[in-house]
C-alpha positions as a LaTeX table, in Angstrom:
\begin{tabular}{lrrr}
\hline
Residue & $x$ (\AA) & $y$ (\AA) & $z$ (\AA) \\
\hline
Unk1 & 29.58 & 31.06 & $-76.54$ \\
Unk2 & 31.54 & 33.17 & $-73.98$ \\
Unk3 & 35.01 & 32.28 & $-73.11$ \\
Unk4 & 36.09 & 33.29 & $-70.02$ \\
Unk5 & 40.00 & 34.30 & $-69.30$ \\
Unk6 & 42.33 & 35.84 & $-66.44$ \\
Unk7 & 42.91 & 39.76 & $-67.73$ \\
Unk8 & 46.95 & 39.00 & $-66.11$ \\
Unk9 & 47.22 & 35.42 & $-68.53$ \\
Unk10 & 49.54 & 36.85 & $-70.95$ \\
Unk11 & 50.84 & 33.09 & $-71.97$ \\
Unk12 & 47.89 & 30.99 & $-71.89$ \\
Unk13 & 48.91 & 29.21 & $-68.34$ \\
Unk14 & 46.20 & 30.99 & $-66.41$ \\
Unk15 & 42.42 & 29.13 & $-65.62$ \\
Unk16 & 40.05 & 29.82 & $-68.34$ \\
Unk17 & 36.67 & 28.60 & $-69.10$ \\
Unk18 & 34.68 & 28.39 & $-72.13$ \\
Unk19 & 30.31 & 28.20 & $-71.18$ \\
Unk20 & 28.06 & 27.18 & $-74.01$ \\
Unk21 & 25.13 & 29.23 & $-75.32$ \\
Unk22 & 22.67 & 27.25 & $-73.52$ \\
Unk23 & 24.40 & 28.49 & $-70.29$ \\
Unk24 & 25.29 & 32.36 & $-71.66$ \\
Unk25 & 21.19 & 32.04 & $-71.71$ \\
Unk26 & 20.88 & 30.84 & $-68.36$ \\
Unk27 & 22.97 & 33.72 & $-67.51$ \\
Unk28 & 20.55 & 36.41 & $-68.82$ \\
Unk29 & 18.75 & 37.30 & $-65.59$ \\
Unk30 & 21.98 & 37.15 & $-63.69$ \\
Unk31 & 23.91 & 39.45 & $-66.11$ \\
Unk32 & 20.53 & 41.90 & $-66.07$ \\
Unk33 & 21.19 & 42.41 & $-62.55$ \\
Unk34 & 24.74 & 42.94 & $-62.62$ \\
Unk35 & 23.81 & 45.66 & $-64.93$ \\
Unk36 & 21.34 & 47.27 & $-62.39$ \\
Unk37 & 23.70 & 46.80 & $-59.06$ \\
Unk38 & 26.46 & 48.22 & $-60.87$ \\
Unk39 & 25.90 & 49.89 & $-64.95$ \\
Unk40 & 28.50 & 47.06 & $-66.11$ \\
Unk41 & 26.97 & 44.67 & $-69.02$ \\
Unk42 & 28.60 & 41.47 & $-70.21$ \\
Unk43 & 27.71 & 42.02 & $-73.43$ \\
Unk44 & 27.30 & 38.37 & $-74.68$ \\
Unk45 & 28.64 & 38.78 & $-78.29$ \\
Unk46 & 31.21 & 41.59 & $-77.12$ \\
Unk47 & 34.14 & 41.73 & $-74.81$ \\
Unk48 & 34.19 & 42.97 & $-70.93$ \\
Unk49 & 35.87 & 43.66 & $-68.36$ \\
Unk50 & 34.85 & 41.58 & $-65.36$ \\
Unk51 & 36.02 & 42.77 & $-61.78$ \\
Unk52 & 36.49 & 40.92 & $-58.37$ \\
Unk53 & 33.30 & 43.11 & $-56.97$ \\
Unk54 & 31.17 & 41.88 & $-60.05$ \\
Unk55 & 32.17 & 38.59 & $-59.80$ \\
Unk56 & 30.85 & 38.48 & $-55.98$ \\
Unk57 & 27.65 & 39.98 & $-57.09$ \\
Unk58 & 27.38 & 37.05 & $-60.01$ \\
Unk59 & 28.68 & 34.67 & $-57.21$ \\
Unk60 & 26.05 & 35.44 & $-54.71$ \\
Unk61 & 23.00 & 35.42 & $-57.63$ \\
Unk62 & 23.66 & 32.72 & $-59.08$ \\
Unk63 & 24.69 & 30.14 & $-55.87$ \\
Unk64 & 21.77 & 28.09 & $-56.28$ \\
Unk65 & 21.81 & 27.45 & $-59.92$ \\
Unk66 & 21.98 & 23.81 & $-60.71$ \\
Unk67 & 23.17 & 23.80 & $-64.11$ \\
Unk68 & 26.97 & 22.16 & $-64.43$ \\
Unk69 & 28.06 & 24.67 & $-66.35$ \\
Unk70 & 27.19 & 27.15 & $-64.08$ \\
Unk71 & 28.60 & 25.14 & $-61.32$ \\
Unk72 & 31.80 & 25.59 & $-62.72$ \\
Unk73 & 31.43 & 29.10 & $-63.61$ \\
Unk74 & 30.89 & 29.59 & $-59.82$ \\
Unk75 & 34.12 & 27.47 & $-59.07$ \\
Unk76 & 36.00 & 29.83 & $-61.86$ \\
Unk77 & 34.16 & 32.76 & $-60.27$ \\
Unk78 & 35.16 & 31.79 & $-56.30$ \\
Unk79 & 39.27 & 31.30 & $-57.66$ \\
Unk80 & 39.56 & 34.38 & $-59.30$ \\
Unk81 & 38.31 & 36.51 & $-56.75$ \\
Unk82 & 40.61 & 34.81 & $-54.34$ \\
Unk83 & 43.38 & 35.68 & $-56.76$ \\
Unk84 & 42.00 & 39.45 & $-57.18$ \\
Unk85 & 41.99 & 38.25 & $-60.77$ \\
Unk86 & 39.79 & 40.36 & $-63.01$ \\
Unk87 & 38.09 & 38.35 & $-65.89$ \\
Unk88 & 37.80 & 39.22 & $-69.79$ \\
Unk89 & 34.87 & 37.59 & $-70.85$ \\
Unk90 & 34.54 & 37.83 & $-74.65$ \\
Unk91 & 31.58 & 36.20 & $-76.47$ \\
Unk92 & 30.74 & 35.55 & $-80.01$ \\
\hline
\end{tabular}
């Protein structure tokens, strides 16, 4: 599982989003080329950093992904980079 969180929430009032492992494994091919654009890695079983530039990048892979989960990841995705909100992602 990854659970998804604004790096700014410092009282648990901020969007987050929790994506199963089914999707973290959709995600592999998306998170492989984040890691050759830019050298960053969401490690799934670590935690990272995620910035308003990777989350474009993600964004703009992964727009025609079907999956629900993913859907909403996109929606999560698309609000915090409207809020210049950078994303800890920390998976298990």
């Amino acid at each position: 599982m990854l659970y998804l969180s604004y790096i700014s929430d410092t009282d648990g009032g901020k969007p987050s989003l929790l994506l199963s492992d089914k999707s973290v494994k959709l995600l592999d091919d998306a998170l492989f080329y984040l890691e050759e654009k830019t050298g960053i890695y969401i490690n799934p079983y670590g935690t990272t950093k995620v910035y308003p530039d990777h989350q474009k990048i993600l964004i703009n892979y992964l727009s025609n992904n079907k999956d629900d989960e993913i859907k909403k990841l996109l929606a999560y995705f698309r609000e915090a980079v409207s809020q210049d909100e950078i994303i800890l992602a920390d998976g298990d």
